[in-house]
C-alpha atoms as one frame of an Amber mdcrd trajectory, in Angstrom:
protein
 -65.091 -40.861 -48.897 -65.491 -44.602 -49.895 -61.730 -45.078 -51.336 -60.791
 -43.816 -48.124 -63.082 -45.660 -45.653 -62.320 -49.139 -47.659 -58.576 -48.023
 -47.144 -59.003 -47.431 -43.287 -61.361 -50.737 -43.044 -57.919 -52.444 -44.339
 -55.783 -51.219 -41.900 -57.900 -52.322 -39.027 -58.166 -55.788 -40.796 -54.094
 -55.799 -41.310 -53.535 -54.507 -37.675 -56.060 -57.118 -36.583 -53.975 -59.900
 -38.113 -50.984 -58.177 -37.224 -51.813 -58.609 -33.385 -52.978 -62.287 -33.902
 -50.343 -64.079 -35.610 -48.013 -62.285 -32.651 -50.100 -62.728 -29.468 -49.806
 -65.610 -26.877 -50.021 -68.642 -28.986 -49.287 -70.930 -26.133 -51.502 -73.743
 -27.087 -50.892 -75.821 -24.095 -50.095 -73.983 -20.833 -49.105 -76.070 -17.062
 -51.744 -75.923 -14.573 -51.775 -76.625 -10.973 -54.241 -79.268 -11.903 -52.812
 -81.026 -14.813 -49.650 -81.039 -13.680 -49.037 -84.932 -12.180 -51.446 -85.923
 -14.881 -49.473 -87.646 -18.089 -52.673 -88.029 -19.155 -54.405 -84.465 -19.153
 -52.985 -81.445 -20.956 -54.472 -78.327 -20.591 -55.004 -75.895 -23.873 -55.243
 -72.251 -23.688 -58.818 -71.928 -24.571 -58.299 -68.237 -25.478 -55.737 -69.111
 -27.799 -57.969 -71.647 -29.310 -60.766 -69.321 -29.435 -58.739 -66.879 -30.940
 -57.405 -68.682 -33.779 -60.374 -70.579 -34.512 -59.217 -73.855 -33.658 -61.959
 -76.763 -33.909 -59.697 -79.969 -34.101 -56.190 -80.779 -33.104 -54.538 -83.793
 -33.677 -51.257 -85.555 -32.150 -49.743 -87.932 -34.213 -47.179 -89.772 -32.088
 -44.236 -91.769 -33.432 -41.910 -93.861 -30.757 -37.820 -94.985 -30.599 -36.152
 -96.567 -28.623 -32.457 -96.014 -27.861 -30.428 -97.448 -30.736 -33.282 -98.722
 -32.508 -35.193 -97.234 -35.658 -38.369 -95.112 -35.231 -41.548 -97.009 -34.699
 -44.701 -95.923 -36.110 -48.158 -97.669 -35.036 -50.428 -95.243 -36.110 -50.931
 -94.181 -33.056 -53.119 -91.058 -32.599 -55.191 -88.337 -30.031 -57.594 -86.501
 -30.884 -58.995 -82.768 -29.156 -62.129 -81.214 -30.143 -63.348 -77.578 -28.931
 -66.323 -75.923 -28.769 -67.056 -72.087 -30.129 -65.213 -70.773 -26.749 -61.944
 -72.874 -27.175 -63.200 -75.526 -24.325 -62.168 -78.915 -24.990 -65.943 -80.928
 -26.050 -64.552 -84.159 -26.801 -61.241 -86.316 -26.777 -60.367 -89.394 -28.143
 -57.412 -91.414 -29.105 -56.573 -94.736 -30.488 -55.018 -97.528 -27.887 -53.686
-101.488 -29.241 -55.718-103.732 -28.340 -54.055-106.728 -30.042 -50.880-107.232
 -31.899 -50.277-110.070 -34.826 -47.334-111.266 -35.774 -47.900-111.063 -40.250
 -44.916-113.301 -42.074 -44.625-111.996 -45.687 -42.159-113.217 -48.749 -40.082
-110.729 -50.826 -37.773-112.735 -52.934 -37.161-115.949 -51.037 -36.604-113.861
 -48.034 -39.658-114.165 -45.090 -39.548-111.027 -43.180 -42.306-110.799 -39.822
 -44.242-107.713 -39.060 -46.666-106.644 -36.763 -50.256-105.768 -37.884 -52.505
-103.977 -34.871 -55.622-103.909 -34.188 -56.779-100.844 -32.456 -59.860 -99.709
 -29.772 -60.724 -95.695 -29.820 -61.511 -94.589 -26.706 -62.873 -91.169 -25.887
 -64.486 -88.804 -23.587 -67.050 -86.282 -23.954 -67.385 -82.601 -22.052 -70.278
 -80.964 -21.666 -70.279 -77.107 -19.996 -72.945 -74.675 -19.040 -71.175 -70.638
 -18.594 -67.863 -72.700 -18.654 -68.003 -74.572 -15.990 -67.737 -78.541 -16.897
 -70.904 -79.883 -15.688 -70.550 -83.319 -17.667 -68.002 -85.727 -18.637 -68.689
 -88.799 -20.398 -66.569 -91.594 -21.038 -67.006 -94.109 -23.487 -63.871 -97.378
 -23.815 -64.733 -98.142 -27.021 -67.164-100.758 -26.745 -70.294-100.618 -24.730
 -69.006 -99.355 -21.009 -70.146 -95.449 -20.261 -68.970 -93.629 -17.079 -70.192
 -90.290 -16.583 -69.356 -87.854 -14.124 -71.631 -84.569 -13.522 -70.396 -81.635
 -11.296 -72.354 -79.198  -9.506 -71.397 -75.855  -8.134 -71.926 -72.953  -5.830
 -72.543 -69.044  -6.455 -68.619 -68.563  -6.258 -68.096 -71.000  -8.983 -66.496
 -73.645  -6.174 -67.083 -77.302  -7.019 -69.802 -78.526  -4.591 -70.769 -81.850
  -5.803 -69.741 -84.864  -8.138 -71.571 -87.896  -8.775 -70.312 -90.895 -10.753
 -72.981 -93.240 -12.866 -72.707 -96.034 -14.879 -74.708 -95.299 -18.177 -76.500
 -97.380 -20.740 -76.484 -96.281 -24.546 -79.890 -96.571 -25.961 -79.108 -95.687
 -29.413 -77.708 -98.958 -31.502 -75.435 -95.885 -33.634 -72.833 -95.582 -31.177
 -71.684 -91.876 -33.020 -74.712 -91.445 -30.987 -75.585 -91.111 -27.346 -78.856
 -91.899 -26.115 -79.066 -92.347 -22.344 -81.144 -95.585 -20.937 -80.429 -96.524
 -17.694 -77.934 -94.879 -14.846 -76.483 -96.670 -11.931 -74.443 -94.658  -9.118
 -71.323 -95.279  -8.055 -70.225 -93.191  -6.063 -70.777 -89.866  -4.796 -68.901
 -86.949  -3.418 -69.772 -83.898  -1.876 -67.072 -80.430  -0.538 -67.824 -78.294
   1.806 -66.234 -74.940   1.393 -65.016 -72.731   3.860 -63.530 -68.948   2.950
 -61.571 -67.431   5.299 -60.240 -64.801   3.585 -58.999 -64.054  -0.532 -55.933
 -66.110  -0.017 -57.298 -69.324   1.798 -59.898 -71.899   1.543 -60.797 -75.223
   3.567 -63.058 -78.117   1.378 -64.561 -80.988   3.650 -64.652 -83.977   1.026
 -67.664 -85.988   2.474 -68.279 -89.695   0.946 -71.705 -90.809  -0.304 -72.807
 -91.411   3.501 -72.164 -87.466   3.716 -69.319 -88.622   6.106 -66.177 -86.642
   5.993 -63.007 -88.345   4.690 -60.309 -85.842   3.584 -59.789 -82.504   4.542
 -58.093 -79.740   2.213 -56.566 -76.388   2.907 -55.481 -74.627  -0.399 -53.893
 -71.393  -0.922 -53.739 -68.703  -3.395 -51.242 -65.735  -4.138 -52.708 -62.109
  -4.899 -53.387 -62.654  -8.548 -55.960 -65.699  -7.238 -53.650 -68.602  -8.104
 -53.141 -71.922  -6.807 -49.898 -71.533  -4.496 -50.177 -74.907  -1.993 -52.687
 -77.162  -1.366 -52.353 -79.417   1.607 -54.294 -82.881   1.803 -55.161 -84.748
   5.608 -57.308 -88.132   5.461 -59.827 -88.677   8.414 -59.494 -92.446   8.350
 -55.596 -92.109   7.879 -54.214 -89.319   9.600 -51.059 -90.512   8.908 -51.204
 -89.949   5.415 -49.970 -86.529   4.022 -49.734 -85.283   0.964 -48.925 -81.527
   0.194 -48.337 -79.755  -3.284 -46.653 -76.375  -4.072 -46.584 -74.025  -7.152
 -44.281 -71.368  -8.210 -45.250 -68.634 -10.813 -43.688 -65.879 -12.858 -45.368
 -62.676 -13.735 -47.432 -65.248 -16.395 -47.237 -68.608 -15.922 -46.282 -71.484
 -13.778 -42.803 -72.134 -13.470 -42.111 -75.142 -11.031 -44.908 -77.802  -9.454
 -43.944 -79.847  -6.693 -46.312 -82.893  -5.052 -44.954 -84.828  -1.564 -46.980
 -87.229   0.364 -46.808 -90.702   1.450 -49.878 -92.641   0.726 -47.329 -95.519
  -0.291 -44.127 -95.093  -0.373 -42.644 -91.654   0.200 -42.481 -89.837  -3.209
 -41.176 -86.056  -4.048 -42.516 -85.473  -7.873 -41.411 -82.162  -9.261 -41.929
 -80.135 -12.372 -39.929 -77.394 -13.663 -41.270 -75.350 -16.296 -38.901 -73.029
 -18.743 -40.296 -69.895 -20.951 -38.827 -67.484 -23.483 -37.977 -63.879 -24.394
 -41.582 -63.844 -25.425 -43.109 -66.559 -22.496 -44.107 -69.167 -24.084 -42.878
 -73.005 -22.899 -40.091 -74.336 -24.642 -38.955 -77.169 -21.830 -40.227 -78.883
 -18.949 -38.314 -80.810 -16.465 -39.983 -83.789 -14.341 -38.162 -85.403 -11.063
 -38.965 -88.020  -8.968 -37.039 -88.001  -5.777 -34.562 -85.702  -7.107 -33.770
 -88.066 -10.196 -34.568 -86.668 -13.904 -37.517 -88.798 -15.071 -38.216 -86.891
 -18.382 -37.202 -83.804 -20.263 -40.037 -82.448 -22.900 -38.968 -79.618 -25.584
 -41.433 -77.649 -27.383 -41.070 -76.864 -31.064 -43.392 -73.888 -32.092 -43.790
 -72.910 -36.138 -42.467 -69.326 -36.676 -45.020 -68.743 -39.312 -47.922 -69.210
 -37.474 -46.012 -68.980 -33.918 -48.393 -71.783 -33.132 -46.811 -75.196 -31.027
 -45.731 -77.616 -33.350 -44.563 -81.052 -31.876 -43.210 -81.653 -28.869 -40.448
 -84.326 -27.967 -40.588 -86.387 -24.167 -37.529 -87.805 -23.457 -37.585 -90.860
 -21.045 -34.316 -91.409 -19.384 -35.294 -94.253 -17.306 -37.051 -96.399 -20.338
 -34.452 -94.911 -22.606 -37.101 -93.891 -24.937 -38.249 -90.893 -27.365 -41.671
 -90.091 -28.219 -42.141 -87.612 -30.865 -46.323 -85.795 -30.735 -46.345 -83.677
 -34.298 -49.820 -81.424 -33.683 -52.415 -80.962 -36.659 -55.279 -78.322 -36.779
 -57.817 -78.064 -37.829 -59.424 -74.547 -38.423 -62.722 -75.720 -40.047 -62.789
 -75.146 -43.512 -58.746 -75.486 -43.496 -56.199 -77.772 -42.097 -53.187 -77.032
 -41.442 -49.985 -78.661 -39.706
């Protein structure tokens, strides 16, 4: 019975693998949230999970129309925790540029040597719900940013502190002394599976913006409508389209300043997963993005932006990091 129970042990390890290297390997996925954000992207934790993804790193190269590709070294940095959720983020930013001379052969040539900051943030969860964000610029300045909750899992509360780092290791966070800045708390109302009301109140628990939001029958994010009490001339609404998986098309209006229409249009495969996105600003093409996935591991593998006002390329190559092994 052994040669036969190592032999069926095998197959479930092969069909194991098998289902793995082709399931949803959508590392980074569009969310109602993350959307307007440049600066946020959202990873698939299950995908992370999954694979056993601890590190992931975008190395990002820039050109400019007719001009050679530039390379400053210029990097970010996402760390997860044993249930894919991001735990800490960091990336490298120029702080100063110097203009180096150097001699080859009679000939002077300038280039320019950087000097770089590392800034980063830190996420903290309890049941997977972020409950603490820390961030840190590089040099002594700590914001942090804890979140409370109700019974349904609705944010209820989020306060904002300055913090003081005790410890003189800075790989190290010891806290010393808090300061508030500011403090906000929702009130929810439910009136029904498909609509909800949060009451933003400042930290004089007066009320300053209202929101209505509303979800589909699956429980996703469909519109979300803003009203300020102080400036009830101010609206600003967003919409979200879906198909049967994902989110296909985000769309933000309001006119806080000027009046603005952002939109984001989202493209899939035969097998779903995001090869293009489209972003629009008053009905003008801002930037195209195309994702490149690698058909051995069916994993994302760079993306490209296009900027068609700046005229500009930027080129994010992604790097795990599986533990043990690395691998691009």
């Amino acid at each position: 019975m052994k040669p036969y129970n190592n032999l069926l042990k095998h197959f479930f390890i092969l069909i194991f693998f098998f289902a793995i290297s082709f399931a949803n390997a959508q590392v980074l996925l569009p969310t109602p949230e993350t959307a307007f954000n440049a600066q946020q992207h959202n990873f698939n934790p299950e995908v992370i999970k999954t694979r056993g993804i601890k590190k992931i790193v975008f190395e990002i190269v820039d050109k400019k129309d007719f001009e050679e590709v530039v390379d400053r070294n210029l990097t970010e940095t996402y760390e997860f925790n044993e249930n894919g959720f991001l735990s800490r983020y960091y990336y490298t930013t120029i702080a100063k540029t110097i203009v180096r001379e150097k001699n080859y052969r009679g000939v002077t040539e300038t280039y320019n040597q950087y000097v770089y900051d590392t800034i980063s943030t830190a996420y903290f969860y309890a049941e997977n719900k972020l409950i603490l964000k820390r961030y840190h610029d590089g040099a002594n300045y700590y914001e942090a940013r804890y979140y409370h909750y109700d019974t349904l899992g609705n944010l209820t509360k989020e306060l904002r502190y300055k913090e003081t780092n005790n410890s003189s290791d800075k790989t190290v966070f010891m806290l010393g002394n808090q300061m508030l800045l500011s403090q906000d708390s929702c009130q929810w109302i439910v009136y029904g599976t498909k609509q909800r009301k949060c009451i933003l109140l400042n930290n004089e628990n007066r009320p300053y913006k209202e929101n209505i939001i509303n979800f589909d029958s699956a429980g996703r994010k469909t519109s979300v409508y803003e009203n300020y009490v102080s400036a009830s001339w101010i609206k600003q609404e967003s919409k979200f389209e879906y198909n049967s998986k994902h989110l296909i098309s985000a769309q933000f209006k309001g006119n806080a300043n000027n009046s603005v229409i952002l939109k984001n249009v989202y493209e899939y495969d035969e097998q779903n997963e995001l090869y293009g996105e489209k972003q629009y600003r008053n009905d003008v093409l801002m930037k195209e993005i195309s994702y490149v996935s690698t058909k051995d591991t069916n994993l994302l593998h760079s993306f490209v932006i296009r900027d068609h006002q700046n005229k500009t390329i930027r080129i994010v190559k992604l790097k795990y990091d599986f533990g043990m092994l690395s691998k691009e």
